[in-house]
C-alpha positions in Angstrom: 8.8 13.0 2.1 8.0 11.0 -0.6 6.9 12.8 -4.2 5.7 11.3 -7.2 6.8 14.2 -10.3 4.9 14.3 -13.7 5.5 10.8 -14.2 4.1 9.4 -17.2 4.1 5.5 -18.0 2.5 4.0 -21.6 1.7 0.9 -22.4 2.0 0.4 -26.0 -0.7 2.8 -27.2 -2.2 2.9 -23.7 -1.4 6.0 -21.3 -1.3 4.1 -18.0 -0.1 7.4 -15.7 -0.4 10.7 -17.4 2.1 13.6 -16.0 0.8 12.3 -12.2 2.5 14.5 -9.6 1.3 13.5 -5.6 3.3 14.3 -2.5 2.9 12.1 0.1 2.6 13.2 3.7 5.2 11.1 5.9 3.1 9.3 8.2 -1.2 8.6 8.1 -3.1 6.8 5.5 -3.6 7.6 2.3 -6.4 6.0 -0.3 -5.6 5.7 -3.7 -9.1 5.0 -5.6 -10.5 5.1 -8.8 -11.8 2.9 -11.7 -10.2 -0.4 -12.9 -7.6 0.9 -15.4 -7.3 4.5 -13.6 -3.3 3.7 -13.5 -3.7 3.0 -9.4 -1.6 0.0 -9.6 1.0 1.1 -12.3 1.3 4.0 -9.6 2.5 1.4 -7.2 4.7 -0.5 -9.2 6.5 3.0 -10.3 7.1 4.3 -6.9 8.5 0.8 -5.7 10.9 0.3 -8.8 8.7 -2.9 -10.6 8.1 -0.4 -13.6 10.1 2.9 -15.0 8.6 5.5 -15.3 9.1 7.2 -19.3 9.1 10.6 -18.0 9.5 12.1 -14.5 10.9 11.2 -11.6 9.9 9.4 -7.7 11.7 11.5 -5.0 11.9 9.5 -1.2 13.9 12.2 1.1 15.4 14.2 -1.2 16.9 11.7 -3.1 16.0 10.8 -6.8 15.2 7.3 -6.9 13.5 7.0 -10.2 16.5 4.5 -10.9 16.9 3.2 -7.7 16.8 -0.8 -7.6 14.2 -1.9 -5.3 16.2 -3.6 -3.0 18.0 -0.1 -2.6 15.0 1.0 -2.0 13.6 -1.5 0.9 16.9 -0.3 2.8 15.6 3.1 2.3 12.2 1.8 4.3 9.9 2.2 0.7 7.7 -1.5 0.9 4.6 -2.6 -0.4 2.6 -5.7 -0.4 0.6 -6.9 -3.6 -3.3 -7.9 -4.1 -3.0 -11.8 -3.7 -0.5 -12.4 -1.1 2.9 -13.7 -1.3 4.6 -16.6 1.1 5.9 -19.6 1.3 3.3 -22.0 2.5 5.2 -24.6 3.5 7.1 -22.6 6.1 6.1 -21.4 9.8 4.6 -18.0 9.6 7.7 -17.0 11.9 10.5 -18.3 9.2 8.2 -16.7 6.7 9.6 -13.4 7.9 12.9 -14.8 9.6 14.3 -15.8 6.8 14.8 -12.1 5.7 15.2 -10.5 9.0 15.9 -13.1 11.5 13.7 -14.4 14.7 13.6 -11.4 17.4 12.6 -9.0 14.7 9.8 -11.6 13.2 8.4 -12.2 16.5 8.1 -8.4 17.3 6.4 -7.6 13.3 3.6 -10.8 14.6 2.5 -9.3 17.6 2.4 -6.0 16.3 -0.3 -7.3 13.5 -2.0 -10.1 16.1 -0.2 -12.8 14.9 2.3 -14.4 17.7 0.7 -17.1 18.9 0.2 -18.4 15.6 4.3 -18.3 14.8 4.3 -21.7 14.3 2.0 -22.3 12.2 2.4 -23.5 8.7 1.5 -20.5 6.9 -0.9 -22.6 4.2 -3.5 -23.0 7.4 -3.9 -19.7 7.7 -6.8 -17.9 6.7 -7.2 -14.8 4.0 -7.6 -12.3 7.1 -4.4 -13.9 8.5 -2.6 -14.1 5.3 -3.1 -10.7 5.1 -1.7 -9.6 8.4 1.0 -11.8 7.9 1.9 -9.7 4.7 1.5 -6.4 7.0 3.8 -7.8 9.5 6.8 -9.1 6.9 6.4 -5.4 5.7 7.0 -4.1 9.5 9.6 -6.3 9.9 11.5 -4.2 7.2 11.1 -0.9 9.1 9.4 0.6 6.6 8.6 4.7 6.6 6.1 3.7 3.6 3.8 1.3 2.9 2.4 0.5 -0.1 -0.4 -1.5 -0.1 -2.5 -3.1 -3.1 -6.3 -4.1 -2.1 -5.4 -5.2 1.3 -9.0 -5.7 2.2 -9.9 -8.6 -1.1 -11.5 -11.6 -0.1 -12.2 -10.3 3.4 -15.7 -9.9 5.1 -16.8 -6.8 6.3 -15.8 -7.1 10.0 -12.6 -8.6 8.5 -12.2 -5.1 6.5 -12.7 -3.2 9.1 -10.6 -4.7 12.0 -7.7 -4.9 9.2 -7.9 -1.0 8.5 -8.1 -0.1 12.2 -5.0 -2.3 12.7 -3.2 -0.1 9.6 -4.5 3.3 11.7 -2.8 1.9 14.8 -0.1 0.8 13.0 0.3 4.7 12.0 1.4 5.9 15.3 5.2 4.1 14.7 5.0 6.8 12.3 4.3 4.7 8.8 2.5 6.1 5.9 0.2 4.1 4.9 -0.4 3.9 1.1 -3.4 2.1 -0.1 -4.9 1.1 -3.2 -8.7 0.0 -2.1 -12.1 -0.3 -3.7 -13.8 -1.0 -0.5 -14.3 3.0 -0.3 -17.1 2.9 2.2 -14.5 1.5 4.6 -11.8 3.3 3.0 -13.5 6.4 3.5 -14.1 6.4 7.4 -10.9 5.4 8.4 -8.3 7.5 5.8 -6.6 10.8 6.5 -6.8 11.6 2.8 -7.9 10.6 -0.5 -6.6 10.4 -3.8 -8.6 10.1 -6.5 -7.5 8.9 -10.2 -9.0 8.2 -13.4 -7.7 7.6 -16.9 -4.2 7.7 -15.7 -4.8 11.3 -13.9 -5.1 12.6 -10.6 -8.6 14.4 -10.8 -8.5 15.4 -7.1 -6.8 14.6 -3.7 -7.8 15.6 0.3 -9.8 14.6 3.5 -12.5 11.9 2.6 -15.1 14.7 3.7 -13.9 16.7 1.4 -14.3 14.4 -1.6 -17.4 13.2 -0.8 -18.8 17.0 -0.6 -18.0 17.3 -4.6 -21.1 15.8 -6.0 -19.5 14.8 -9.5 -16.7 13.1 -7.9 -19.5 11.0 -6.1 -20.7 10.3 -9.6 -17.3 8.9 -10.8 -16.1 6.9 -7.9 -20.0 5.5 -6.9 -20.2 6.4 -3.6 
């Protein structure tokens, strides 16, 4: 289980997260959406350890990790990619990942996202769609039981989108929770087990993507 506990985050004089409590089911994925500025991101960066929180706390299994470093809390399978990717261009798309986890377990993260036959690769020919599923599988790699993803679906094309979220929904059956920050909602929306939907640092309603979408002034506010 992984639960996020009146956390509250400021920025200066800005109120990035505001007493924001979510629980987060252990396996499925999740969309986090909302407005630019709705604290989505921040959210991210408090769960993972890249910001501290100044009030509340981030539970992952029982355990307070509020003040867990975040290499602690890799090894306790909490990842997350970021909204431009990050690799080293000059290497193989195999040593991208080998380097932290060694060959076998590279080569088993690329073909679980698609990406095996292009191990060898220099990593700067790759494209944005496989950039992107080079990110998911360096995540794998790590045996993650949550993933944390930041606009996975920029600078793809719509049949790019969509074959990268059906890849994440397959990718849920080795029982990851996925974790995803996305403003490609009408994709979002077919393909997520639940929604969470923020605004001005808040949480102004979570559940199925039906259920969301049934609430006319939550339609007004997300622009669906």
């Amino acid at each position: 289980m992984l639960l996020v506990k009146e956390v509250t985050k400021k920025f200066g004089g800005v109120v990035a997260l505001d007493s924001v409590s979510i629980n987060f089911d252990s396996k499925g994925l999740t969309g986090i959406i909302g407005p630019n500025g709705s604290g989505k991101t921040t959210l991210l960066n408090v769960i993972t350890g890249l910001v501290k929180p100044d009030r509340g706390v981030v539970i992952l299994n029982g355990r307070d990790i509020t003040n867990t470093p975040i290499h602690e809390r890799v090894k306790m399978g909490l990842t997350r990619s970021f909204q431009f990717p990050k690799y080293f261009p000059k290497f193989t798309v195999k040593e991208n990942i080998a380097l932290a986890v060694g060959e076998e377990r590279a080569m088993e993260a690329l073909s679980l996202v698609g990406l095996a036959q292009k191990a060898n690769t220099p990593a700067k020919k790759l494209t944005m769609y496989d950039l992107r599923r080079l990110e998911i599988a360096r995540i794998l790699a790590l045996k993650p039981k949550y993933a944390l993803l930041d606009e996975p679906l920029s600078g793809l094309s719509y049949e790019e989108s969509i074959s990268l979220i059906k890849l994440l929904r397959e990718l849920t059956q080795l029982n990851i929770s996925f974790i995803v920050v996305e403003h490609k909602l009408t994709i979002l929306f077919k393909y997520a087990d639940r929604i969470v939907l923020m605004a001005s640092g808040r949480v102004l309603a979570e559940g199925a993507p039906e259920q969301i979408v049934e609430n006319k002034d939550l339609i007004k506010i997300i622009g669906l």
